[in-house]
N, CA and C atoms of all chains as a GROMACS GRO file, in nm:
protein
  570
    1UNK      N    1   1.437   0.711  -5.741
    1UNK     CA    2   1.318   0.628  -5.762
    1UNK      C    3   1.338   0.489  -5.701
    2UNK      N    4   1.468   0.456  -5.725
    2UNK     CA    5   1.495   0.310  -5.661
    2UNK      C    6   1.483   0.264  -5.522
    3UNK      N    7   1.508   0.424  -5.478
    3UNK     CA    8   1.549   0.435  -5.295
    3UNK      C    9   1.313   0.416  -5.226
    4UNK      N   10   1.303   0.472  -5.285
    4UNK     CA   11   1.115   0.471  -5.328
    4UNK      C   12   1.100   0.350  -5.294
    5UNK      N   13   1.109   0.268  -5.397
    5UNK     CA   14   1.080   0.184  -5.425
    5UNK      C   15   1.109   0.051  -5.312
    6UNK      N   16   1.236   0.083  -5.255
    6UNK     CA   17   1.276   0.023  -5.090
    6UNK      C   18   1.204   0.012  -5.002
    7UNK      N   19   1.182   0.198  -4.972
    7UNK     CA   20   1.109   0.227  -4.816
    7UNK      C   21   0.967   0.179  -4.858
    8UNK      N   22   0.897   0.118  -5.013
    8UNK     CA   23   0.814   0.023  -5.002
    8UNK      C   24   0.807  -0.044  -4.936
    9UNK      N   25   0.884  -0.141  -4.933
    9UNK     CA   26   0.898  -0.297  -4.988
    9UNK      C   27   0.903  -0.287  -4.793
   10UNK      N   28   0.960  -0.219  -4.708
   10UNK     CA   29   1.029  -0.214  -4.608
   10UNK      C   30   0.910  -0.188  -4.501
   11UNK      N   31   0.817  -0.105  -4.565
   11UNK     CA   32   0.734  -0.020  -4.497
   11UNK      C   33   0.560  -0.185  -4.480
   12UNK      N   34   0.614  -0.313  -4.579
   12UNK     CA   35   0.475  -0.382  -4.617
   12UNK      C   36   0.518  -0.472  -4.500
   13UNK      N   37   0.655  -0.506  -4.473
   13UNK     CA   38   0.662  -0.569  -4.314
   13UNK      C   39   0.558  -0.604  -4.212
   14UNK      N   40   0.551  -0.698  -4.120
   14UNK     CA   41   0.451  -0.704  -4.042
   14UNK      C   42   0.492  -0.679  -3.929
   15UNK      N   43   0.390  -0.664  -3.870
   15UNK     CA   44   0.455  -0.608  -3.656
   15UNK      C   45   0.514  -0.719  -3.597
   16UNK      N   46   0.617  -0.686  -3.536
   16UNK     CA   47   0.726  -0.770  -3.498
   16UNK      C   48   0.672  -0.832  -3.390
   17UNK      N   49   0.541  -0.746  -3.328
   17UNK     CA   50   0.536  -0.782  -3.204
   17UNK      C   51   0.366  -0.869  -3.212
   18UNK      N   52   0.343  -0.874  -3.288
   18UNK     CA   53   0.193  -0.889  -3.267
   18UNK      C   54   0.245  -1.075  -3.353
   19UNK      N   55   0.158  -1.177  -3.362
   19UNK     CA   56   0.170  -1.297  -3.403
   19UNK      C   57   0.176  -1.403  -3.276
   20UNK      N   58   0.191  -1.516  -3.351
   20UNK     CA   59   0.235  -1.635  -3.201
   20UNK      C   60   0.324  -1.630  -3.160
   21UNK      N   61   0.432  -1.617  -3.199
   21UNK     CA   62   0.583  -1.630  -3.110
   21UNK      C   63   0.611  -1.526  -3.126
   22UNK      N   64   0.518  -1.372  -3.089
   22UNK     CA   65   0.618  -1.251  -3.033
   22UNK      C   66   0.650  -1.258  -2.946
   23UNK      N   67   0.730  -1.211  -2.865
   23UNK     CA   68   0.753  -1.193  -2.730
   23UNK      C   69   0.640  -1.123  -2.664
   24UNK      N   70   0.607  -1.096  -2.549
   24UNK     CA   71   0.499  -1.052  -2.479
   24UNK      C   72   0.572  -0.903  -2.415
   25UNK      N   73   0.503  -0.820  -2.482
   25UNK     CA   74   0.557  -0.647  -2.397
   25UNK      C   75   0.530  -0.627  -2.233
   26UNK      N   76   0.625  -0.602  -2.179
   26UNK     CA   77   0.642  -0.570  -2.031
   26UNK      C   78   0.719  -0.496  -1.988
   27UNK      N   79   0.681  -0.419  -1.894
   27UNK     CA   80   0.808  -0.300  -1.855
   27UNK      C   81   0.917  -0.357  -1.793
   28UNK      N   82   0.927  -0.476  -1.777
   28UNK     CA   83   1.044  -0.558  -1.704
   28UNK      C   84   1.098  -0.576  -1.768
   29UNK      N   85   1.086  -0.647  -1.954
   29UNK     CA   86   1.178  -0.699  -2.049
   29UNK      C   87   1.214  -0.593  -2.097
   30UNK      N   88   1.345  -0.502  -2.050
   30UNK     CA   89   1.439  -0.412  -2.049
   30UNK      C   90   1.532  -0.418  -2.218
   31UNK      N   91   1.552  -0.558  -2.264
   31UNK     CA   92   1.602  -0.598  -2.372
   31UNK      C   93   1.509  -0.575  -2.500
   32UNK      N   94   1.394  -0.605  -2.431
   32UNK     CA   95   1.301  -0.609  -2.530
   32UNK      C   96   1.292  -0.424  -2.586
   33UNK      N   97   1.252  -0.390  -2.435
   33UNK     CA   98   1.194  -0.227  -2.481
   33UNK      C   99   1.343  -0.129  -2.534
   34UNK      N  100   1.462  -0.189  -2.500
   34UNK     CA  101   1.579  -0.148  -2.537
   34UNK      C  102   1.563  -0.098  -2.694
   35UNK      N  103   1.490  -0.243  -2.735
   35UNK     CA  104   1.498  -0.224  -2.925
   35UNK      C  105   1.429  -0.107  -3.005
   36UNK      N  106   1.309  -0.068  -2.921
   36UNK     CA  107   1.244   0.074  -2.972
   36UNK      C  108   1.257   0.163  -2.881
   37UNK      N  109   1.346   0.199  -2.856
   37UNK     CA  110   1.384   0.374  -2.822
   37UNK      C  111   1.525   0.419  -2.887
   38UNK      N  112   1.538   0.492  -2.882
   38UNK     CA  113   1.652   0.621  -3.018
   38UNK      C  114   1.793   0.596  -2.890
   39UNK      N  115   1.848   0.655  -2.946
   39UNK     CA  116   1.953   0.709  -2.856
   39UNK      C  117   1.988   0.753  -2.791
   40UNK      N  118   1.877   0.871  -2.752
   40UNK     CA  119   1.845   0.968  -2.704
   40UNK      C  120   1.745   0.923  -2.586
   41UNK      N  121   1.674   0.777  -2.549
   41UNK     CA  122   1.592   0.708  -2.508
   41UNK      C  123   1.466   0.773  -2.535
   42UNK      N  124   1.421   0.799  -2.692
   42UNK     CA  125   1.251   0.854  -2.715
   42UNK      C  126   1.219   0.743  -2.768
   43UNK      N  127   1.061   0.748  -2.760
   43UNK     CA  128   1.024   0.591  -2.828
   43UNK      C  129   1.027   0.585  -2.960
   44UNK      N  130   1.070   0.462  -3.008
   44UNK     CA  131   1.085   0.488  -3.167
   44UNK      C  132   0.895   0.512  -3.185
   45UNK      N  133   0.911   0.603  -3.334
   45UNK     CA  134   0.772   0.584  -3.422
   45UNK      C  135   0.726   0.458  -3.455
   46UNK      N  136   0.577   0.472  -3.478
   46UNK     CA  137   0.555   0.306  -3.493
   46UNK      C  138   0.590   0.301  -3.642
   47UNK      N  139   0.605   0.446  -3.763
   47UNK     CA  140   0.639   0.420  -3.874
   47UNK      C  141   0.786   0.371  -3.951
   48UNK      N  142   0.831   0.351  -3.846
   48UNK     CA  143   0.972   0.318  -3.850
   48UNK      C  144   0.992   0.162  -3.806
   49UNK      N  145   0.917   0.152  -3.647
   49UNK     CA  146   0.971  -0.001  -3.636
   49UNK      C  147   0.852  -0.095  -3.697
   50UNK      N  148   0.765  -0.084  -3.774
   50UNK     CA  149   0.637  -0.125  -3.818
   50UNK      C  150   0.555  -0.175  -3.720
   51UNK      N  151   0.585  -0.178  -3.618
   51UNK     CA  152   0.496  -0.219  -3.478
   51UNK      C  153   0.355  -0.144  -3.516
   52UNK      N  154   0.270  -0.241  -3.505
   52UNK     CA  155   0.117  -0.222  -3.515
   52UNK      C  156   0.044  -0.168  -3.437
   53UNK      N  157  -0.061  -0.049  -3.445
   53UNK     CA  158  -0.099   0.030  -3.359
   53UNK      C  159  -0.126   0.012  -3.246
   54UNK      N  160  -0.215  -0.088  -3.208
   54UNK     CA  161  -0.248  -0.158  -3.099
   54UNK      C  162  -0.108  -0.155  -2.997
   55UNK      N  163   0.001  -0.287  -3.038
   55UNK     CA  164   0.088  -0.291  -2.970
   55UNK      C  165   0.202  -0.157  -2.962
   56UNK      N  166   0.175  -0.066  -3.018
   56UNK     CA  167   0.225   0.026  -3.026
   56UNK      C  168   0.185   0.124  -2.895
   57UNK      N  169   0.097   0.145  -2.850
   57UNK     CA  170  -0.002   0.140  -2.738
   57UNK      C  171   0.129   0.135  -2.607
   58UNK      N  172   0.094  -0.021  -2.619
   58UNK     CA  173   0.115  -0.079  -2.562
   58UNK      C  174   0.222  -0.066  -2.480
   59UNK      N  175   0.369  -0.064  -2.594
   59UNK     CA  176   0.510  -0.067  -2.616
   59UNK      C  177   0.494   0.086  -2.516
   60UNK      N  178   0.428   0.177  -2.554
   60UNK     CA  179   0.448   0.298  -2.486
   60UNK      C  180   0.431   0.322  -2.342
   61UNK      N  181   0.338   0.255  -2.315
   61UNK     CA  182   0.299   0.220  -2.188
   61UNK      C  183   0.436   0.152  -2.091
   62UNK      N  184   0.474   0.053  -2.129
   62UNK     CA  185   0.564  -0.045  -2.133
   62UNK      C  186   0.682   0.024  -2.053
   63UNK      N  187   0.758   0.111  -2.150
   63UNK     CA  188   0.858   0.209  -2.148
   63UNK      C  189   0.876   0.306  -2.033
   64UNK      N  190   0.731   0.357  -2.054
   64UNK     CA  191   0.684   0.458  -1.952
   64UNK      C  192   0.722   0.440  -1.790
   65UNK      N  193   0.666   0.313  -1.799
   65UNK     CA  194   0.660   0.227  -1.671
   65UNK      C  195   0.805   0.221  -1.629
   66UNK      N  196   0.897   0.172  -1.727
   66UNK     CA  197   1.048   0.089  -1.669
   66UNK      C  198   1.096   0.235  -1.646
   67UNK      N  199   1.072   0.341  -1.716
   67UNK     CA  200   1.115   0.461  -1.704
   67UNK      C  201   1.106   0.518  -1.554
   68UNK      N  202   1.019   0.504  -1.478
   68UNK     CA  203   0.924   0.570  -1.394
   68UNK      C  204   1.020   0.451  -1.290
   69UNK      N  205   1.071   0.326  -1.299
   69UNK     CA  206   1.095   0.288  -1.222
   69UNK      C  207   1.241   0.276  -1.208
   70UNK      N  208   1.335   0.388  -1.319
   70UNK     CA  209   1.445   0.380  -1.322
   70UNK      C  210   1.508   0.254  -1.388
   71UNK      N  211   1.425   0.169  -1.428
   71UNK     CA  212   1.477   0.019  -1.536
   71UNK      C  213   1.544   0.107  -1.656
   72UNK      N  214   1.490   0.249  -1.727
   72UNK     CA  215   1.548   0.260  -1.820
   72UNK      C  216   1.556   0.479  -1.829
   73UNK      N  217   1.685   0.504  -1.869
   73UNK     CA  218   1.683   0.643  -1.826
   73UNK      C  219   1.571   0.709  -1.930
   74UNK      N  220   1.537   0.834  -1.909
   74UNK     CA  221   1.426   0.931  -1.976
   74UNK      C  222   1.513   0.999  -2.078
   75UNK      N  223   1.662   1.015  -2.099
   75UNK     CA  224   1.731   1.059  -2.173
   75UNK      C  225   1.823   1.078  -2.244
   76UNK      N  226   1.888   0.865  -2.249
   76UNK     CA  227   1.975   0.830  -2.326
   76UNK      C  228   1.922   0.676  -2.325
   77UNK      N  229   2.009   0.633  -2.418
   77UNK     CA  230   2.007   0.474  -2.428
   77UNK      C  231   2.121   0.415  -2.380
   78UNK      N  232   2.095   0.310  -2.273
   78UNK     CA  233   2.255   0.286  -2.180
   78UNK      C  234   2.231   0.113  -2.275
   79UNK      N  235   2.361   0.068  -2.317
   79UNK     CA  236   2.381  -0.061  -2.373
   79UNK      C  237   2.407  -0.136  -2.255
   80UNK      N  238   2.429  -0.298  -2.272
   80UNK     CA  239   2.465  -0.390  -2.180
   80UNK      C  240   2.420  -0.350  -2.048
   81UNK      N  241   2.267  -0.296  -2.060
   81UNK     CA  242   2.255  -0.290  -1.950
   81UNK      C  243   2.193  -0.417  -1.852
   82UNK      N  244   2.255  -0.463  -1.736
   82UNK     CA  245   2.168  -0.603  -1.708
   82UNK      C  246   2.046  -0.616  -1.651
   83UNK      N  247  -1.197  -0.863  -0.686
   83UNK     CA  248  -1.054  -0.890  -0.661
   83UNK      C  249  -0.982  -0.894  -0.796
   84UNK      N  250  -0.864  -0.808  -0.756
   84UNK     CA  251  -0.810  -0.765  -0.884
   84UNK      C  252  -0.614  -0.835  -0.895
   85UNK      N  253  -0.582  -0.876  -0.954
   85UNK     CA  254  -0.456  -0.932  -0.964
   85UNK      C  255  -0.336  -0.790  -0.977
   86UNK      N  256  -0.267  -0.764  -0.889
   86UNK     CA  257  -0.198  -0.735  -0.907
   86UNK      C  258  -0.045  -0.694  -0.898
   87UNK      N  259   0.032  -0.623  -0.971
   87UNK     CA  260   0.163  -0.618  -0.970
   87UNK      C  261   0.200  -0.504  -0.913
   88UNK      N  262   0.326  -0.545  -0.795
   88UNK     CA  263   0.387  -0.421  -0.673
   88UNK      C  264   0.534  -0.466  -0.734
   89UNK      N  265   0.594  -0.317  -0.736
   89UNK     CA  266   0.708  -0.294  -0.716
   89UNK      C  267   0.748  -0.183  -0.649
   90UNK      N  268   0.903  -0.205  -0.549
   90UNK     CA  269   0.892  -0.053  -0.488
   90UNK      C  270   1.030  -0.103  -0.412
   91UNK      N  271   1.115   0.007  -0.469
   91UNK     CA  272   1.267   0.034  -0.496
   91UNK      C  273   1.248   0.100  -0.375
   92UNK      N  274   1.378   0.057  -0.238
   92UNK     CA  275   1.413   0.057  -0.129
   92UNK      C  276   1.559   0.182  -0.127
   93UNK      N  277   1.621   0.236  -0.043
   93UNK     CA  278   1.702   0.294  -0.058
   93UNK      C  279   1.839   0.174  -0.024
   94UNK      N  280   1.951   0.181  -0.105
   94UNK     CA  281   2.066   0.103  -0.087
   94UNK      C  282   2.117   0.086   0.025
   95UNK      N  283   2.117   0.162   0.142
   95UNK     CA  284   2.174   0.166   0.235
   95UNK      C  285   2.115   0.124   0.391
   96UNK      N  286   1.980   0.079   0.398
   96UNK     CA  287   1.919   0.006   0.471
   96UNK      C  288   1.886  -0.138   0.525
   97UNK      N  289   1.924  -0.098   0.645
   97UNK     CA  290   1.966  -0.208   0.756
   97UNK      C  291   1.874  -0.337   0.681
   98UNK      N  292   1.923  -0.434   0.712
   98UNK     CA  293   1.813  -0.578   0.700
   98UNK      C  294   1.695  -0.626   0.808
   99UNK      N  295   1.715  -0.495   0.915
   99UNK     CA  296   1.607  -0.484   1.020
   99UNK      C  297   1.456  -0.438   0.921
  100UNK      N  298   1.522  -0.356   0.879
  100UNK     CA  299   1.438  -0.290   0.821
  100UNK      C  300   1.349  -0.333   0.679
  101UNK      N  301   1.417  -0.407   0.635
  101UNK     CA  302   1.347  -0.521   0.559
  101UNK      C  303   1.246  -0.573   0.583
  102UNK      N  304   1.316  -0.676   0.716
  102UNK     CA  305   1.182  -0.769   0.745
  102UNK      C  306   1.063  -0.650   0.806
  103UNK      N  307   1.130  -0.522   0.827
  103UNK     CA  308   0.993  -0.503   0.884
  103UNK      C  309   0.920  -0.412   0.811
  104UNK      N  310   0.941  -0.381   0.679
  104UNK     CA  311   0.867  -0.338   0.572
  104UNK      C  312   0.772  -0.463   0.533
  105UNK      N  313   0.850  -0.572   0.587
  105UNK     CA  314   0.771  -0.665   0.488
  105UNK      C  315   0.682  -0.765   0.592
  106UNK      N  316   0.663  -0.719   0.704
  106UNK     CA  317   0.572  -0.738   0.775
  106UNK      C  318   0.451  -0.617   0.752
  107UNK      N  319   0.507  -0.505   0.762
  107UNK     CA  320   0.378  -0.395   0.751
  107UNK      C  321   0.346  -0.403   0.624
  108UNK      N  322   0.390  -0.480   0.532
  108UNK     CA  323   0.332  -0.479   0.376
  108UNK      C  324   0.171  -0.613   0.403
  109UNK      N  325   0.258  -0.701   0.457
  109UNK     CA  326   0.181  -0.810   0.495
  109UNK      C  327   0.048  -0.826   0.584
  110UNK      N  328   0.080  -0.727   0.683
  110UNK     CA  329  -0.042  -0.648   0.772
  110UNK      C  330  -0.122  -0.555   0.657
  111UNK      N  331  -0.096  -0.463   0.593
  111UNK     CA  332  -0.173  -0.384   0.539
  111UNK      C  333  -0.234  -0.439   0.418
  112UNK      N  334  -0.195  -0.591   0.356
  112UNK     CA  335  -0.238  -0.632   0.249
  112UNK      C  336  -0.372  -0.710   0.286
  113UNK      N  337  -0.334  -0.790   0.446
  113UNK     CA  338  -0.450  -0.864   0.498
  113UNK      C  339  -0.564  -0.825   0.564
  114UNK      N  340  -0.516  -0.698   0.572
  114UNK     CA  341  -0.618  -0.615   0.668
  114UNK      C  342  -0.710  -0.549   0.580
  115UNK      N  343  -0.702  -0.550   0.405
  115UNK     CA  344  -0.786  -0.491   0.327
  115UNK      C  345  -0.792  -0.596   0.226
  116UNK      N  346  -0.808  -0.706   0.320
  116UNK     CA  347  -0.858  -0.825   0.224
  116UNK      C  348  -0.797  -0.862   0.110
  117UNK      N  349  -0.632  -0.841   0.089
  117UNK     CA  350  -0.584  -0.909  -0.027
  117UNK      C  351  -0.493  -1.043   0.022
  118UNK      N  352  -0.478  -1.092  -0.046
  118UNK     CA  353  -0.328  -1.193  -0.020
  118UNK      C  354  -0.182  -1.170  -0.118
  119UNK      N  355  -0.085  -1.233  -0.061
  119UNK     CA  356   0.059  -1.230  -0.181
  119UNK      C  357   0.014  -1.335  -0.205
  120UNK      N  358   0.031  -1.373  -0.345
  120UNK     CA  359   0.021  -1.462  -0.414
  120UNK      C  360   0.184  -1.533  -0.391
  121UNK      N  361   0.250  -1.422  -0.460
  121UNK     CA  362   0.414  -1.504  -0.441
  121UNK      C  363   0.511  -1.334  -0.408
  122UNK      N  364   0.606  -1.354  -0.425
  122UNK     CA  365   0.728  -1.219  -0.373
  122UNK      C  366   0.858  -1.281  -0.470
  123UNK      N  367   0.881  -1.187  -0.503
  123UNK     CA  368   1.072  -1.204  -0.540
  123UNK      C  369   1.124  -1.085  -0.561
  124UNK      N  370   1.261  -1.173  -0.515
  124UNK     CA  371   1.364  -1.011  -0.464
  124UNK      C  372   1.468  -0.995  -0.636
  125UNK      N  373   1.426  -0.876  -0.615
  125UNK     CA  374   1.508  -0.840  -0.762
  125UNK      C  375   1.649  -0.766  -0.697
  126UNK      N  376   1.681  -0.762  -0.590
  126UNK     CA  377   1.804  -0.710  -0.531
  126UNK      C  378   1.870  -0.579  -0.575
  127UNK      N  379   2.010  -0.550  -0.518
  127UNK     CA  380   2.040  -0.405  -0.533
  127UNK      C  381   2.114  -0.425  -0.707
  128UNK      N  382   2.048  -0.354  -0.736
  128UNK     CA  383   2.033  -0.273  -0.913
  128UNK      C  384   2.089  -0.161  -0.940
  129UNK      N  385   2.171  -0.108  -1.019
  129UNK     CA  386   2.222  -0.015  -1.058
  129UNK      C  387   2.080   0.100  -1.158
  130UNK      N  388   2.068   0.202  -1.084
  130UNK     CA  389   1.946   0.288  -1.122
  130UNK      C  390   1.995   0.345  -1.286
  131UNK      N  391   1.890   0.394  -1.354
  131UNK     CA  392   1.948   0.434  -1.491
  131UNK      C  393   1.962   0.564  -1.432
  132UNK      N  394   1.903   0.638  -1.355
  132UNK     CA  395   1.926   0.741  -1.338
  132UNK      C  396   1.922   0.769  -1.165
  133UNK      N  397   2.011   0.879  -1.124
  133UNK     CA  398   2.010   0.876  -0.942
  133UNK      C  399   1.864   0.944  -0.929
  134UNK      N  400   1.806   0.866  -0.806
  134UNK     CA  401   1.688   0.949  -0.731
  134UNK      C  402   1.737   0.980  -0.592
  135UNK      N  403   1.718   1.016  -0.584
  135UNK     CA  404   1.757   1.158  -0.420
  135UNK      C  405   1.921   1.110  -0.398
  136UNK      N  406   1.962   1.141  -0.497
  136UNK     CA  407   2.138   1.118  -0.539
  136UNK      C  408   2.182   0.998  -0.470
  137UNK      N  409   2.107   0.822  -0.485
  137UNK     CA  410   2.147   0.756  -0.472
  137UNK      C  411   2.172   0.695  -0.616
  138UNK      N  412   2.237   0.621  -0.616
  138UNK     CA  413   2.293   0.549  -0.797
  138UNK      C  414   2.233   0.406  -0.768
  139UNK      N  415   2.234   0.364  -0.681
  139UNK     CA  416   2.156   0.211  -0.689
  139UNK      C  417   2.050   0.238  -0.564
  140UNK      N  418   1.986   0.103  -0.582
  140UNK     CA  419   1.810   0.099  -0.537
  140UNK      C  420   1.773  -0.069  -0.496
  141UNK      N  421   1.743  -0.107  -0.421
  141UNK     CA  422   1.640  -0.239  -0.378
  141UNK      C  423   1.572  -0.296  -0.422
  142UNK      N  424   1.574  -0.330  -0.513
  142UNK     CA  425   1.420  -0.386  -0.594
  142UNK      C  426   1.317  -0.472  -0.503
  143UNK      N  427   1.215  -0.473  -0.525
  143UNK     CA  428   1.139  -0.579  -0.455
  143UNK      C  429   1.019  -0.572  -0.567
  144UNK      N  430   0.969  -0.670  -0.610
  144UNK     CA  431   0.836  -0.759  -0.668
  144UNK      C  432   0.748  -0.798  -0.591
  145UNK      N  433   0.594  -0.798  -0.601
  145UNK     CA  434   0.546  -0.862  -0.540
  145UNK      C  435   0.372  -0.918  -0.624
  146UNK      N  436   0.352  -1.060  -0.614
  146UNK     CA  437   0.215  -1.066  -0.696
  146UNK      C  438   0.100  -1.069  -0.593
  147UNK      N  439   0.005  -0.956  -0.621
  147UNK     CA  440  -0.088  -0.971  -0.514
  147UNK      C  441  -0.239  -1.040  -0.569
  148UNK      N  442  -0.309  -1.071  -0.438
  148UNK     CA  443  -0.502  -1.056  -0.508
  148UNK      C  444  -0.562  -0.978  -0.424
  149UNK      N  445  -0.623  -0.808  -0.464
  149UNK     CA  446  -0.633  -0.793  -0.377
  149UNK      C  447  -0.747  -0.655  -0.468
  150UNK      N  448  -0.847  -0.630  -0.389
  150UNK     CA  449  -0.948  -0.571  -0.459
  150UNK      C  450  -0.870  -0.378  -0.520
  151UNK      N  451  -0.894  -0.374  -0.634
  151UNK     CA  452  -0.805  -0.234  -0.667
  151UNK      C  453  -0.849  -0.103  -0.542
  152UNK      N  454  -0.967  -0.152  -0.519
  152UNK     CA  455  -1.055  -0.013  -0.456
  152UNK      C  456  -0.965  -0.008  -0.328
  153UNK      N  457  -0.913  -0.110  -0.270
  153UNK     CA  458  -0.822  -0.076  -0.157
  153UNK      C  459  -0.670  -0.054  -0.175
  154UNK      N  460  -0.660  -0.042  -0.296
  154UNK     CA  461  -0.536   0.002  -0.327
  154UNK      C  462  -0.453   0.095  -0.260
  155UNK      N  463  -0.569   0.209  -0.240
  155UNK     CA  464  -0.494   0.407  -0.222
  155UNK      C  465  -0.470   0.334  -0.068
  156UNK      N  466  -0.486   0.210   0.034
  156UNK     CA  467  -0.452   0.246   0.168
  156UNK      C  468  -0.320   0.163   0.164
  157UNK      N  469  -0.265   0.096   0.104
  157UNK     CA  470  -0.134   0.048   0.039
  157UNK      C  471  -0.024   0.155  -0.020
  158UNK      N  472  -0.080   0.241  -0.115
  158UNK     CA  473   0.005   0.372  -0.195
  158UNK      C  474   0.007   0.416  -0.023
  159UNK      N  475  -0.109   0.470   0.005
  159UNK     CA  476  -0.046   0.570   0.144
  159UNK      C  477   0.016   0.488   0.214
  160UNK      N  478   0.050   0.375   0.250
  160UNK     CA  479   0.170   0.328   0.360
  160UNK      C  480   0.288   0.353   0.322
  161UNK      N  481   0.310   0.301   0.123
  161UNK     CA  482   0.410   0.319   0.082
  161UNK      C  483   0.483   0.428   0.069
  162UNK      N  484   0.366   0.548   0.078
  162UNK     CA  485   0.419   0.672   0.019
  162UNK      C  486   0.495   0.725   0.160
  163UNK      N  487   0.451   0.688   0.294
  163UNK     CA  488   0.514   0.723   0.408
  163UNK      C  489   0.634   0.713   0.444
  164UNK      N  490   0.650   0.595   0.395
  164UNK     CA  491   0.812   0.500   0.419
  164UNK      C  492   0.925   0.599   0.330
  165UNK      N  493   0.958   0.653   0.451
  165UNK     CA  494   1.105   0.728   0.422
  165UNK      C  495   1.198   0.640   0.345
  166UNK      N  496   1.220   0.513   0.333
  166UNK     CA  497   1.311   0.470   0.267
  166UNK      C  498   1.272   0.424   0.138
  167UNK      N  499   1.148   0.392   0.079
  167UNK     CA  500   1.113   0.371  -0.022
  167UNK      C  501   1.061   0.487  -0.138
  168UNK      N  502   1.194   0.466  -0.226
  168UNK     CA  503   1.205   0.603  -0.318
  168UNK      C  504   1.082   0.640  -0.405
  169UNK      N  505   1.092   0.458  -0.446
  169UNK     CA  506   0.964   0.461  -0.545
  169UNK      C  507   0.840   0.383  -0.516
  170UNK      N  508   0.771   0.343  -0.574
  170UNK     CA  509   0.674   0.220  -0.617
  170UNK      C  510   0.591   0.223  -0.667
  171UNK      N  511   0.509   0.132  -0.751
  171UNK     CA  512   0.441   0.115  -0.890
  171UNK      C  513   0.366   0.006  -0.860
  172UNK      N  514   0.221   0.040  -0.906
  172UNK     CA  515   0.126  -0.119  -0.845
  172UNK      C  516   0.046  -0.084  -1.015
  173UNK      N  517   0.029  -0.193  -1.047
  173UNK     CA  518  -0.064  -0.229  -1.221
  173UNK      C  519  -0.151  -0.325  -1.182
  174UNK      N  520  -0.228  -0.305  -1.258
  174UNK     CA  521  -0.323  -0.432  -1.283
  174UNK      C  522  -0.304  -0.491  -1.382
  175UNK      N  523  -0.292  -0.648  -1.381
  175UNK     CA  524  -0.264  -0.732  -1.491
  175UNK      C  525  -0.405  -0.826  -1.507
  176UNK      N  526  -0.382  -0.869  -1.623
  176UNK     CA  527  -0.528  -0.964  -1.641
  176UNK      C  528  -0.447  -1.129  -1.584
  177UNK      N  529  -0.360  -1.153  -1.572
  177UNK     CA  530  -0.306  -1.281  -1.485
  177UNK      C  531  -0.149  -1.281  -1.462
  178UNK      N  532  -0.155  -1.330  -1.363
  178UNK     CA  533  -0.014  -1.323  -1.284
  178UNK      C  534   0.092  -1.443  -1.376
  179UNK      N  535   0.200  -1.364  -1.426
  179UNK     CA  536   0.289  -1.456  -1.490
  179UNK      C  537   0.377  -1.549  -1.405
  180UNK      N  538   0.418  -1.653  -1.468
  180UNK     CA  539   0.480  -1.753  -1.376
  180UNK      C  540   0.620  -1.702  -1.336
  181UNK      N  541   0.633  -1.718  -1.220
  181UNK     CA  542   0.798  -1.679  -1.171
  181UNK      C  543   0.870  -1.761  -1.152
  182UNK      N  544   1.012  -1.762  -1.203
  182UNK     CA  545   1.076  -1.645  -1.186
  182UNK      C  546   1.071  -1.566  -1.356
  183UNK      N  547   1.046  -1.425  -1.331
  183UNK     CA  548   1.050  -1.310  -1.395
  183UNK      C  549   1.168  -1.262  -1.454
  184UNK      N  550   1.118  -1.249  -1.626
  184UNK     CA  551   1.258  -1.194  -1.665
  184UNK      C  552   1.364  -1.132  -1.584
  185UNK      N  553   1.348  -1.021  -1.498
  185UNK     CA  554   1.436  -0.984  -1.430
  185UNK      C  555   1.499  -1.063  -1.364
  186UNK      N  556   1.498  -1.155  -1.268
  186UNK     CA  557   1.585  -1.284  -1.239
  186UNK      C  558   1.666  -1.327  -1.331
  187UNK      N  559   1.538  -1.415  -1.495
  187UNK     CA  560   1.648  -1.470  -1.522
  187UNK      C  561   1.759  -1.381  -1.609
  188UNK      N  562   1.754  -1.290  -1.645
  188UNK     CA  563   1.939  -1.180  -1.711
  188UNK      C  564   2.033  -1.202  -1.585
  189UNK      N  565   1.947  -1.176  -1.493
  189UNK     CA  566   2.107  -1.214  -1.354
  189UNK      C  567   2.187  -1.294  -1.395
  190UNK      N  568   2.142  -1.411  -1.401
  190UNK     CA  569   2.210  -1.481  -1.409
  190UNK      C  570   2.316  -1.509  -1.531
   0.00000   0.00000   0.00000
């Protein structure tokens, strides 16, 4: 019940990305789009990183793009990447 | 006239002849269908996340254009010709961000 009571509290968060000082989503900021994809490089759910539908959109788009241009692989997550 | 964003990854192993003269026929084919470069920057040779036609690194090149979308497809077809250019990607943005572009500044 306690563990419940967490993925509340966790889940009322606001979108990281949406406000005045988010950062702005682009398939170039490699660091940025680094933070929502798995390990596996799939995009995280938006129910997980609380990213708001809209920019959620967005973020996908984003990905797609750096993907397509080799900025980021289709089937792992590479760290320190520059 | 539509603002937009070119990118288009070069193969690693090509002469610097060949540079300038991609980037003359980029310059001819942009003026000749009524767009202009706004600005250019070189994102240089990059380590690929993944190999395309089993090269491991790639050329980057940027470019901000103004240039009507409808003449776009005679730009894709120059690009798509060029044996040395693996990839490239043109978007439309609602305004051209100021450069230099994240990608620059992590280089450093």
């Amino acid at each position: 019940m306690r563990n419940n009571n967490l993925s509340m509290n966790s889940r009322s968060k606001t979108c990281p990305l949406s406000g005045k000082d988010a950062p702005k989503i682009d398939y170039k900021n490699i660091k940025l789009l680094n933070r929502y994809i798995t390990e596996k490089g799939k995009i995280m759910p938006s129910r997980i990183t609380n990213v708001s539908f809209e920019k959620q959109k967005k973020l996908a788009q984003a990905i797609k793009r750096a993907r397509f241009l080799s900025l980021l692989s289709y089937s792992e997550k590479k760290f320190e990447q520059r | 006239m539509n603002n937009i964003e070119l990118v288009y990854i070069l193969k690693p192993d090509v002469s610097k002849q060949y540079h300038n003269e991609i980037d003359n026929k980029m310059e001819k084919s942009i003026s000749e269908n009524g767009g202009k470069i706004i600005d250019k920057e070189i994102w240089g040779l990059k380590d690929l996340a993944y190999p395309i036609n089993k090269s491991k690194k790639g050329f980057y090149m940027f470019f901000q254009l103004n240039i009507d979308s409808r003449n776009l497809d005679n730009l894709n077809k120059l690009l798509n010709l060029e044996e040395n250019v693996m990839r490239h990607l043109t978007i439309k943005v609602d305004e051209h961000e100021k450069l230099p572009s994240i990608m620059v500044e992590q280089k450093k």
